[in-house]
C-alpha positions as MATLAB code, in Angstrom:
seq = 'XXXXXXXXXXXXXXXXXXXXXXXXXXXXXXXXXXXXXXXXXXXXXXXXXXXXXXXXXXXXXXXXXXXXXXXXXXXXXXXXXXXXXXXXXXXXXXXXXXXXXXXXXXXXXXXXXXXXXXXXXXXXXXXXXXXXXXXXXXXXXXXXXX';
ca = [
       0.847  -14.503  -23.537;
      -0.821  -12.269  -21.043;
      -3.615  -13.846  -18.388;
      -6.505  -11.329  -17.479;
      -7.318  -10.595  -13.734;
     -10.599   -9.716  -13.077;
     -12.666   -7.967  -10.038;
     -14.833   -5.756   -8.883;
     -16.297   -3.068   -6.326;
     -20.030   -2.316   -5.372;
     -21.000    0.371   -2.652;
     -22.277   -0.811   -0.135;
     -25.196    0.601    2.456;
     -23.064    1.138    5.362;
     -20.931    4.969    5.422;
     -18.380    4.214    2.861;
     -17.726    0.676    2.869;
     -17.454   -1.382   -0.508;
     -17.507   -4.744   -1.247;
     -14.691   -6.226   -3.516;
     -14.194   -9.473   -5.274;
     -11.801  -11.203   -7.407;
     -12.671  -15.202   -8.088;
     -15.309  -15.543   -5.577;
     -12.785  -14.139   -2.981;
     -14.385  -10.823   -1.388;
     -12.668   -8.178    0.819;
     -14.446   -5.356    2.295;
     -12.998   -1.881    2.239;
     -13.987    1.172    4.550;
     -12.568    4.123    5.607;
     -11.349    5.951    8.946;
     -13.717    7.714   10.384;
     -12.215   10.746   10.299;
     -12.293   10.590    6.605;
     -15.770    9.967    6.659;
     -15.794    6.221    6.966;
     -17.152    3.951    9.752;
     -13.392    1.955   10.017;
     -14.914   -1.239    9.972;
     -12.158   -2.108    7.347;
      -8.965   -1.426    5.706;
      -8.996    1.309    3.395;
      -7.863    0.843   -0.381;
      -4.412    2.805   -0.304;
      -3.656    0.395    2.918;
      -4.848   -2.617    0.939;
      -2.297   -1.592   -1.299;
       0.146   -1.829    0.798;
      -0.966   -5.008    1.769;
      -1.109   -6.118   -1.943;
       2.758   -5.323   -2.284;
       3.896   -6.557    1.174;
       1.350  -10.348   -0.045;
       3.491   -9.961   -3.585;
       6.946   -9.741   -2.053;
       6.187  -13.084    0.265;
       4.490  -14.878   -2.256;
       7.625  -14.175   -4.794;
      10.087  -14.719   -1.492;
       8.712  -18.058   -0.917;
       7.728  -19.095   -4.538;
      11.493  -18.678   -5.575;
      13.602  -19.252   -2.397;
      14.382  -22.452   -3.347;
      15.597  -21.496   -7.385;
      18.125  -19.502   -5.810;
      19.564  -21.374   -3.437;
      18.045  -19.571   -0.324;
      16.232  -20.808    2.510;
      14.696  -19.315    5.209;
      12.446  -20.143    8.577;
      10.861  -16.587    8.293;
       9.682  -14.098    6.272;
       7.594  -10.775    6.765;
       7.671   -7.695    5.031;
       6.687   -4.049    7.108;
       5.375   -1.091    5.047;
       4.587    2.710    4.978;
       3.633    5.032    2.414;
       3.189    8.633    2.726;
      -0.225   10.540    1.370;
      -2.125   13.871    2.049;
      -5.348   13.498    2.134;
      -5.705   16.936    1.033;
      -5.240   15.313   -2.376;
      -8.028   13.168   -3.221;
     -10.617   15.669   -0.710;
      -9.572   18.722   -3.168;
      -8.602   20.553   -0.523;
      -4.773   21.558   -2.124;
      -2.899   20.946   -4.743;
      -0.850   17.851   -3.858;
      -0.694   14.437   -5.691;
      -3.991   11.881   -4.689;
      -1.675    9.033   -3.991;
       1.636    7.877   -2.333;
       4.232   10.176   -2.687;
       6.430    7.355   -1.244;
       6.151    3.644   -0.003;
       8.650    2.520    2.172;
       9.523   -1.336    2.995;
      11.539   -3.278    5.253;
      12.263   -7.289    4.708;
      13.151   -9.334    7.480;
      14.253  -12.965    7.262;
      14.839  -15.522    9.677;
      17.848  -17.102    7.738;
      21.083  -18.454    8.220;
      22.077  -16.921    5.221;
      24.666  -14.021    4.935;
      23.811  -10.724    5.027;
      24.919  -10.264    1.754;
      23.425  -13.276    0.264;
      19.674  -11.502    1.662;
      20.079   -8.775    0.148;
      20.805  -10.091   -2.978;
      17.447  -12.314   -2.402;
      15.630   -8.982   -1.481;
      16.484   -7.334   -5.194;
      15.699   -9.781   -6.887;
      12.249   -9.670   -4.848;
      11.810   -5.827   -5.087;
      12.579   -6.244   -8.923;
      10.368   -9.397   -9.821;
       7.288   -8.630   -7.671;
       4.661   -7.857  -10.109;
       2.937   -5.643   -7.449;
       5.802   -3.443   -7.143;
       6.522   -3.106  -10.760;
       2.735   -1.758  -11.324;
       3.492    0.932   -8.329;
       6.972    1.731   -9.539;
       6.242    2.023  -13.199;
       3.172    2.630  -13.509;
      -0.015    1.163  -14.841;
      -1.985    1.932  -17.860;
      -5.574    2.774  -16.465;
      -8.553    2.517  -19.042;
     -11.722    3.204  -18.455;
     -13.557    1.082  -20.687;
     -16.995    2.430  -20.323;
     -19.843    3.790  -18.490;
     -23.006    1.425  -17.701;
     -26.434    3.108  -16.113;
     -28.482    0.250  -14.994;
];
């Protein structure tokens, strides 16, 4: 049975800030300023690295305890690669992340081997990350003029 997220995105006055909001929960996105922004927020590519690093936790600490693992700590650091060139049409390169690149560190008592073990079967459960490394259907469903 699938379950249907929901949100949206309106402009707002200010440079290129928008307004998003899932469930009454809003986040405001900006850009750098040298990408024509006023960097009063995250941008959307770093919210999505946010989104995968808030995925891997949530599935870290949500199943910790099915597989036997505990830990004091968790936090995941990320990176992804992108030329802005891309999405500015300034060459021919790809608009997104060519790569995203993650480190997960534990404070465990755990083996080594036993975290690692933990961490794929993080990297490979995380919804998030199975949208960025498989792909997502996009649809537009319409146009509206109001």
């Amino acid at each position: 049975m699938l379950t249907t997220f929901k949100a949206s995105a309106k402009k707002l006055k200010e440079g290129l800030q928008v307004e998003t909001n899932a469930r009454g929960f809003k986040i405001i996105m900006d850009e750098p300023e040298d990408l024509g922004g006023t960097n009063a927020a995250m941008n959307p590519v770093e919210a999505v690295l946010c989104a995968l690093g808030a995925c891997q936790t949530i599935v870290a600490s949500a199943f910790a305890a099915a597989h036997d693992f505990t830990f004091e700590e968790f936090h995941v650091e990320l990176e992804g690669d992108l030329d802005p060139d891309g999405f500015m049409g300034l060459a021919d390169v790809r608009n997104g992340f060519q790569e995203i690149r993650f480190v997960m560190h534990f404070k465990t008592n755990e083996t080594q081997e036993k975290a690692e073990a933990f961490a794929d079967f993080i990297e490979k459960t995380c919804p998030v990350g199975d949208c960025l490394a498989n792909g997502v259907k996009l649809v537009k469903s319409g146009v509206v003029i109001d």
